[in-house]
C-alpha positions as CSV (number, residue, x, y, z in Angstrom):
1,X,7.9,15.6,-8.1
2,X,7.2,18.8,-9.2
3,X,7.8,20.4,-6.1
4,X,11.1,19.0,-6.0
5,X,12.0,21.0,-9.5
6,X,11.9,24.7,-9.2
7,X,11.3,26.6,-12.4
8,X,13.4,25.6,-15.4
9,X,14.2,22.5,-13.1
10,X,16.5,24.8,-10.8
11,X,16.5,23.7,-7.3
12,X,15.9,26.8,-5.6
13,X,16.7,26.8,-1.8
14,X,14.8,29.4,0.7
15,X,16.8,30.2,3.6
16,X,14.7,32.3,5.9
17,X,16.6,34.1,9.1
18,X,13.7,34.9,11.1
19,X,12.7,37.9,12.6
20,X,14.9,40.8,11.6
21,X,15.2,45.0,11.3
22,X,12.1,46.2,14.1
23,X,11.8,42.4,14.9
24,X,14.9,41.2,17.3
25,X,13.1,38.1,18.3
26,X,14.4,36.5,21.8
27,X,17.2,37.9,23.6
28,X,20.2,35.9,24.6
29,X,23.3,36.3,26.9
30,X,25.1,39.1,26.5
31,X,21.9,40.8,24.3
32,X,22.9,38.6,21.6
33,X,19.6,38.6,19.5
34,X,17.6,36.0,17.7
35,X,17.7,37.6,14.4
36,X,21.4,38.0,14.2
37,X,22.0,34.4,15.3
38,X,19.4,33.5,12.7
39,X,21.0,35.5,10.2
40,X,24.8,34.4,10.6
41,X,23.4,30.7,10.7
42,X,21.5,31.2,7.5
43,X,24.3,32.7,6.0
44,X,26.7,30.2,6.7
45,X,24.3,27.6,5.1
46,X,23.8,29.6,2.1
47,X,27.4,29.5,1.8
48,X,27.6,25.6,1.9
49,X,25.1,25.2,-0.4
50,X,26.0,27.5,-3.0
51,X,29.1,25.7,-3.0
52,X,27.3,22.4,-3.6
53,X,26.0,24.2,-6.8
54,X,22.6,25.0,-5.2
55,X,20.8,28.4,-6.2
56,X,19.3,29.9,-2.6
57,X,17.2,33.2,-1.6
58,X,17.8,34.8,1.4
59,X,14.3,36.0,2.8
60,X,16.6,38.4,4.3
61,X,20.3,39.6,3.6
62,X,20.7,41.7,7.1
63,X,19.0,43.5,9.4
64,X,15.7,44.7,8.1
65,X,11.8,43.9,8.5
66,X,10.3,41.5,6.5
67,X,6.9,40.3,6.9
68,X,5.8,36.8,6.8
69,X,3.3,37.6,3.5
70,X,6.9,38.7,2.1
71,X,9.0,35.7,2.6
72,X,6.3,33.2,1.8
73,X,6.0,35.1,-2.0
74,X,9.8,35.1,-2.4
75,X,9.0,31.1,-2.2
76,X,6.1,31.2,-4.0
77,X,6.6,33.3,-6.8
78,X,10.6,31.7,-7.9
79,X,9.1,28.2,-7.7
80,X,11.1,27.7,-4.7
81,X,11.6,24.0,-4.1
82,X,12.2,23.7,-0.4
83,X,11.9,26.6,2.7
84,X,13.8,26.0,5.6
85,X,13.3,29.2,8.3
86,X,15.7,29.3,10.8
87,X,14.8,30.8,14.8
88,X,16.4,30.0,18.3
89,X,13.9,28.6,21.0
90,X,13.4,30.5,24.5
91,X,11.3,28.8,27.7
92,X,10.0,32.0,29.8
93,X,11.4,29.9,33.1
94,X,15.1,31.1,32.6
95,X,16.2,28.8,35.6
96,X,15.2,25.7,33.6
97,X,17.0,23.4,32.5
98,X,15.3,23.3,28.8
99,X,17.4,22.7,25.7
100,X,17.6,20.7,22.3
101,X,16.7,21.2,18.7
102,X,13.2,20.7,17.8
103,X,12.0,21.2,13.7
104,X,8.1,22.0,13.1
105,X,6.5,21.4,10.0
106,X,2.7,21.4,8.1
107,X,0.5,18.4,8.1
108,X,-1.3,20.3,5.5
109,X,1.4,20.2,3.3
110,X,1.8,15.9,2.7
111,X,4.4,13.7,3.5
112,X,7.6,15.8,1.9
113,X,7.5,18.6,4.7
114,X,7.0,15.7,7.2
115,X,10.1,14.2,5.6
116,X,12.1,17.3,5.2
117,X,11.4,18.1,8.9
118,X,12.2,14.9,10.2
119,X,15.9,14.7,7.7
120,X,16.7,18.4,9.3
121,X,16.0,17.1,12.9
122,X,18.2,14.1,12.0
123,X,20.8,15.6,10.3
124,X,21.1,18.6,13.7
125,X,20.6,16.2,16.1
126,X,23.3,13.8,14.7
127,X,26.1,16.3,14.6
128,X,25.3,18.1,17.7
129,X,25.1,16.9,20.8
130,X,22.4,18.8,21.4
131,X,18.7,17.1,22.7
132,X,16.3,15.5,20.3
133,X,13.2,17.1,20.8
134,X,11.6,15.3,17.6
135,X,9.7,17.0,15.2
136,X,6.1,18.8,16.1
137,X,3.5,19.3,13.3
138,X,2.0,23.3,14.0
139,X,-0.7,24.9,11.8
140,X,-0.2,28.0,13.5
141,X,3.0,28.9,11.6
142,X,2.3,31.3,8.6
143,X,5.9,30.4,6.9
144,X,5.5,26.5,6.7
145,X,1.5,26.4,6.1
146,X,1.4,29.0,3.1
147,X,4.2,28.3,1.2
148,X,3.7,26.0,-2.1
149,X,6.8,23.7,-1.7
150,X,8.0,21.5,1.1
151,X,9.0,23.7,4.2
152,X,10.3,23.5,8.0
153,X,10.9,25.8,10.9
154,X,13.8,24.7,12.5
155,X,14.5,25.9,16.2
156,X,18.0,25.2,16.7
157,X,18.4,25.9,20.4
158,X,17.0,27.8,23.5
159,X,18.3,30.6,23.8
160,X,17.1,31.0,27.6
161,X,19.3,27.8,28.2
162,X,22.6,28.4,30.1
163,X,23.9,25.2,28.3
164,X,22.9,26.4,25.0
165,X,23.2,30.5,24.8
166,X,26.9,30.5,24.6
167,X,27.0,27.9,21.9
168,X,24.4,29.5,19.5
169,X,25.9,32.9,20.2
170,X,29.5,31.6,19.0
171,X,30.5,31.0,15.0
172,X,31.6,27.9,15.0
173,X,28.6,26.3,16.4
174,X,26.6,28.3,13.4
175,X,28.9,26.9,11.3
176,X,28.3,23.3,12.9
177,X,24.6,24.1,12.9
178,X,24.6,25.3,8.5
179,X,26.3,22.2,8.0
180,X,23.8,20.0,9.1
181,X,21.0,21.8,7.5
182,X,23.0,21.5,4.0
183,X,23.6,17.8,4.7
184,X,20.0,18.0,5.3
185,X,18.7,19.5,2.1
186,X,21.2,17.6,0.0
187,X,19.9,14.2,1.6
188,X,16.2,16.0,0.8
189,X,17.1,16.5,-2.7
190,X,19.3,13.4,-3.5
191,X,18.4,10.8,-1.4
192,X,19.7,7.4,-1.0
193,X,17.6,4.2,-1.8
194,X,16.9,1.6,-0.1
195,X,14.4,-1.7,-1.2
196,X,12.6,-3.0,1.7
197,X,12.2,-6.3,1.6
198,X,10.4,-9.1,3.3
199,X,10.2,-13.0,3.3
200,X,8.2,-16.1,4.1
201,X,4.7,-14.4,3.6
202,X,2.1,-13.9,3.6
203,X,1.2,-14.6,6.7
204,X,-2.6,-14.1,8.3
205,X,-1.3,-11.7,11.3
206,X,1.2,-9.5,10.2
207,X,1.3,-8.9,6.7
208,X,-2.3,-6.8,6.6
209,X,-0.3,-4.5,9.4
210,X,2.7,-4.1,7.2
211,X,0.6,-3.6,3.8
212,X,-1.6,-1.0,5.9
213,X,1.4,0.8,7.4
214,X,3.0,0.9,3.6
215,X,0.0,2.2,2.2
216,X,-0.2,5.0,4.7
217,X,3.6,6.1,4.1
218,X,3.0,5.4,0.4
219,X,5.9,3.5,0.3
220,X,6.2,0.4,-2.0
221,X,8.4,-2.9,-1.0
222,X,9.5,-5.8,-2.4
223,X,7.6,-9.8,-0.9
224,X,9.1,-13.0,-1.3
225,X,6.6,-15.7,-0.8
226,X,6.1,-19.0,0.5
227,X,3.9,-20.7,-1.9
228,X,2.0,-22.9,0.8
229,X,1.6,-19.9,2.8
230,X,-0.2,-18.0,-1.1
231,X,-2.8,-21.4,-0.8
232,X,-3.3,-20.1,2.8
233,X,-4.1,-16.7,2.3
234,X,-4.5,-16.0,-1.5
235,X,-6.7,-12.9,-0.9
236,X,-3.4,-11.5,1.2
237,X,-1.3,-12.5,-2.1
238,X,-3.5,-10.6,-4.2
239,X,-3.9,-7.2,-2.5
240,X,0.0,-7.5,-2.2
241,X,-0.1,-7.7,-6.3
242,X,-3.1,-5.0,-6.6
243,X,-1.3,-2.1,-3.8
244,X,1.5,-2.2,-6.3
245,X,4.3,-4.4,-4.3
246,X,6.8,-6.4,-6.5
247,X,6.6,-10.1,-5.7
248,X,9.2,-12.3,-6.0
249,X,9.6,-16.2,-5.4
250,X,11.0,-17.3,-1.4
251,X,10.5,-20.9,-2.3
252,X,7.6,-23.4,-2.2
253,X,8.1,-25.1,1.2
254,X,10.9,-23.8,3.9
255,X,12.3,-27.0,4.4
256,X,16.2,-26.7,4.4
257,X,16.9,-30.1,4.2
258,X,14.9,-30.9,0.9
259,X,15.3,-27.6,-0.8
260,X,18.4,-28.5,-0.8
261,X,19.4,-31.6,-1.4
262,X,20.0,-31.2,-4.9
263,X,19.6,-28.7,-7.6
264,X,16.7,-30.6,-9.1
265,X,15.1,-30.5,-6.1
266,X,15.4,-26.6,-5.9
267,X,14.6,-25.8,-9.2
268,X,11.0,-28.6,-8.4
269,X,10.3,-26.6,-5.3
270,X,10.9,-23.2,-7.4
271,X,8.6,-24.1,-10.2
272,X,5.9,-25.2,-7.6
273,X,5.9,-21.9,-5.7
274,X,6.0,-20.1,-8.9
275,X,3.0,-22.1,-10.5
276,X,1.0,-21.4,-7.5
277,X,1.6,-17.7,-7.2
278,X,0.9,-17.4,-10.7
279,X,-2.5,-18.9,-10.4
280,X,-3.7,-17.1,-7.6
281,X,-2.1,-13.6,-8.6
282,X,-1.4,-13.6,-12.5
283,X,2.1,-12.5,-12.0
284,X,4.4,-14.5,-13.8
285,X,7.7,-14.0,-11.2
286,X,11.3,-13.6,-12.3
287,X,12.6,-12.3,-9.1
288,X,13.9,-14.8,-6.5
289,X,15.6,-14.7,-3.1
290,X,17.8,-18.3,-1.8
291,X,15.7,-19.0,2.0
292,X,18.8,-18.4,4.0
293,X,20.5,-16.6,1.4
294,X,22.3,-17.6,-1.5
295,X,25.1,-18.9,0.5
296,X,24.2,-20.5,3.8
297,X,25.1,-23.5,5.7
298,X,22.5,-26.2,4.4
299,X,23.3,-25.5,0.9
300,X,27.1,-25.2,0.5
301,X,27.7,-28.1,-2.0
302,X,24.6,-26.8,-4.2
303,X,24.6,-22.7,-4.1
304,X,26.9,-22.5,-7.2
305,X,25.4,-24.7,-9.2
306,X,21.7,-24.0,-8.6
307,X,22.2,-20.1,-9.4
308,X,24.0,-20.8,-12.6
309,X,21.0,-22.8,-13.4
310,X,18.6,-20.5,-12.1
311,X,20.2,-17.5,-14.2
312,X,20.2,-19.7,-17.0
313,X,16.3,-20.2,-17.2
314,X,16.2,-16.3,-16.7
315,X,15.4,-15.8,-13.0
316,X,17.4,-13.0,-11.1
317,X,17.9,-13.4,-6.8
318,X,18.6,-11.3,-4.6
319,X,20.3,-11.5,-0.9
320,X,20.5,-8.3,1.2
321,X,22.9,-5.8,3.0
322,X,21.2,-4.7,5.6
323,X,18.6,-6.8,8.1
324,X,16.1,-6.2,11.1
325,X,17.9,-9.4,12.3
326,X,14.2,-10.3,12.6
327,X,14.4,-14.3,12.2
328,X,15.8,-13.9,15.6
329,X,13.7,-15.3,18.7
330,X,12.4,-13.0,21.1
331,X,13.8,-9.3,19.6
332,X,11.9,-6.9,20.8
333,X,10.3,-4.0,18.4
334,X,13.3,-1.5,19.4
335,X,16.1,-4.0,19.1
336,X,14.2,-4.2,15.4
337,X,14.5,-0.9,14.4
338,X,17.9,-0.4,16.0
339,X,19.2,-3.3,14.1
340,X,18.0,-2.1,10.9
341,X,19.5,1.6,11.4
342,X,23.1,-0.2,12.3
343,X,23.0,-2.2,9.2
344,X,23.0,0.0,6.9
345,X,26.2,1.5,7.4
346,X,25.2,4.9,5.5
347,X,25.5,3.0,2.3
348,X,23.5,4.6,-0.7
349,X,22.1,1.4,-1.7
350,X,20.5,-0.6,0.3
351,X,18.4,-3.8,0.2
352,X,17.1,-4.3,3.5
353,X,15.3,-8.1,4.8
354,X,12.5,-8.3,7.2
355,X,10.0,-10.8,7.6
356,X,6.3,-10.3,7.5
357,X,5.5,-13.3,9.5
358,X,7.1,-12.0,12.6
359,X,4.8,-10.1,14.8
360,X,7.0,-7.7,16.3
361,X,8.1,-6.9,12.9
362,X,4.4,-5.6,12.6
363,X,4.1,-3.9,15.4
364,X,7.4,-1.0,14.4
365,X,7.0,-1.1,10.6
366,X,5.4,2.5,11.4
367,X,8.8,3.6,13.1
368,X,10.4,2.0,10.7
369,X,9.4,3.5,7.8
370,X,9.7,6.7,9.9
371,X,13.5,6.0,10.5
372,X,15.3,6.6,7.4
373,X,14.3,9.9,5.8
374,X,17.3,10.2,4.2
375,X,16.3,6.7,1.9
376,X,13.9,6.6,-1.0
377,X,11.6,3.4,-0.6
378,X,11.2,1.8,-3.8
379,X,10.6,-2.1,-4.8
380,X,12.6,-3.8,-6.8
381,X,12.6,-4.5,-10.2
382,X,14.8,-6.7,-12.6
383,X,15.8,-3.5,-13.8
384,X,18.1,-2.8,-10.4
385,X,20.9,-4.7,-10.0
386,X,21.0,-7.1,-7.4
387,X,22.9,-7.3,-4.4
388,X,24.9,-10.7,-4.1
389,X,26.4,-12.7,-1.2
């Protein structure tokens, strides 16, 4: 949190144009240099984000020498809260067809430089049409390892690519280029949320991958349970409770029919799940979600009346806006990941269902959680207002 600041709580932007003065890094077409194409890039996105009421250092402000001990203590010594240095890419084969945008970043600096490198990779890759190289993680690069904040090295082309040279050497691709790497640090510093969600656990294969693959991101979601499936695997119930996971209340038994049939008979299946999960895991549960949803077609005569009731013993549900369309038979891991990306439609609030009793679920919750660096993860509380069919 602290990183994400700057002193006095300014957030302080580094833009370093690489190379520079003695320095001309790669040569393009035409002689056009690295250090001038970093330099008009970075200036355009100092522009941009001065204009979105950012304070940013230039490393550089034209053509002179600046070492990397230099433009690391610009960060360092301002409380800087992000460094993004910009360079063009070159391949030493110039008949090759090599090209794309690739961003590098410190594993030695935690999970924000992954993240900022992986939301400025996102952010160029989306509005360009240039090639995803991904993100590569490089200890060799003075700029991102030494400095004290979250930092990147983006390569935003090759400049030894016929495809590419023309484009990086012309303004309005620089200008396309700062744009993303603005949307980029304003997705960094304000990012959306999003409440990850999952039903019908615990389950005795997949939920252990899902709470290992959350604890590794340090992400925190949201479980509705199945009580019969909490008497099946109560020690799974209770390291959900202990890693810090909200729990809330799926229902007792997932039958349709019964649950159904009549509010009493919801509100009897409710209070049995929620007796059971409080014995085994001490949590006294407020937070509910309708199996199917709130409105679905078994309980069309009933919905109304059993979430008036429901709200009027104090218990809050919640449905979803976005969905792995997981429930589905037979969808593979990528059909997953891609329904989940569709879904949620660039909202800034979303509250996404998955299942952890599906085992293909299990197998892309890493890529998953990978997938949205533009989303803060966080569980839900009754403190977050709940999203209603």
């Amino acid at each position: 949190i602290e990183s994400m600041n700057g002193i006095g709580n300014k957030k302080i932007v580094v833009i370093d144009a690489g190379h520079g003065g003695s320095d001309p890094g790669k040569i393009g077409v035409n002689n056009a240099l690295e250090k001038d194409i970093n330099l008009s890039i970075a200036n355009h996105t100092k522009e941009l984000l001065n204009a979105r009421g950012y304070e940013v250092l230039m490393t550089r402000a034209g053509d002179e020498t600046v070492s990397l001990e230099e433009r690391v203590n610009l960060a360092n010594e301002n409380g800087a809260t992000i460094y993004i240095s910009i360079h063009q890419n070159f391949y030493e084969k110039e008949t090759a067809d090599v090209h794309g945008i690739e961003t590098y970043y410190s594993a030695e600096c935690g999970a924000d430089g992954r993240r900022l490198a992986k939301l400025m990779q996102q952010q160029l890759t989306e509005h360009t049409d240039a090639r995803d190289r991904d993100i590569v993680a490089n200890e060799n690069l003075y700029v991102i390892r030494e400095t004290n904040m979250p930092a990147c090295l983006v390569e935003t082309g090759f400049l030894s690519s016929k495809k590419e040279r023309a484009l990086l050497a012309s303004d309005e691709y620089q200008q396309q280029l700062a744009q993303s790497i603005a949307s980029g640090v304003e997705l960094y510093l304000h990012p959306k949320t999003m409440y990850l969600t999952f039903d019908d656990g615990p389950s005795a294969e997949s939920t252990g991958v899902i709470l290992d693959a959350l604890k590794a991101h340090d992400v925190k979601a949201t479980f509705f349970l199945v009580g019969e499936n909490v008497e099946r695997y109560p020690q799974i119930a209770k390291r959900i409770v202990a890693e810090g996971h909200t729990i809330g209340i799926h229902c007792y038994s997932h039958d349709y029919k019964a649950l159904y049939e009549s509010v009493d008979a919801y509100v009897e299946d409710f209070e049995k799940a929620k007796a059971v999960i409080y014995e085994i895991t001490g949590v006294d549960v407020k937070l509910f979600r309708f199996p199917g949803g709130s409105i679905n077609a078994h309980n069309k005569k009933v919905y109304q009346n059993i979430a008036k009731t429901m709200e009027d013993k104090g218990y809050l549900y919640y449905d979803w806006n976005a969905s792995l369309e997981d429930a589905v038979k037979k969808s593979e891991p990528k059909t997953l990941l891609a329904n989940a990306k569709e879904s949620t439609l660039g909202r800034k609030k979303v509250v996404m269902l998955a299942h952890d009793v599906v085992y293909n679920t299990s197998l892309c919750i890493d890529e998953l959680l990978e997938q949205f660096p533009e989303y803060q993860m966080l569980p839900l509380t009754e403190e977050v207002a709940p999203i209603q069919f």
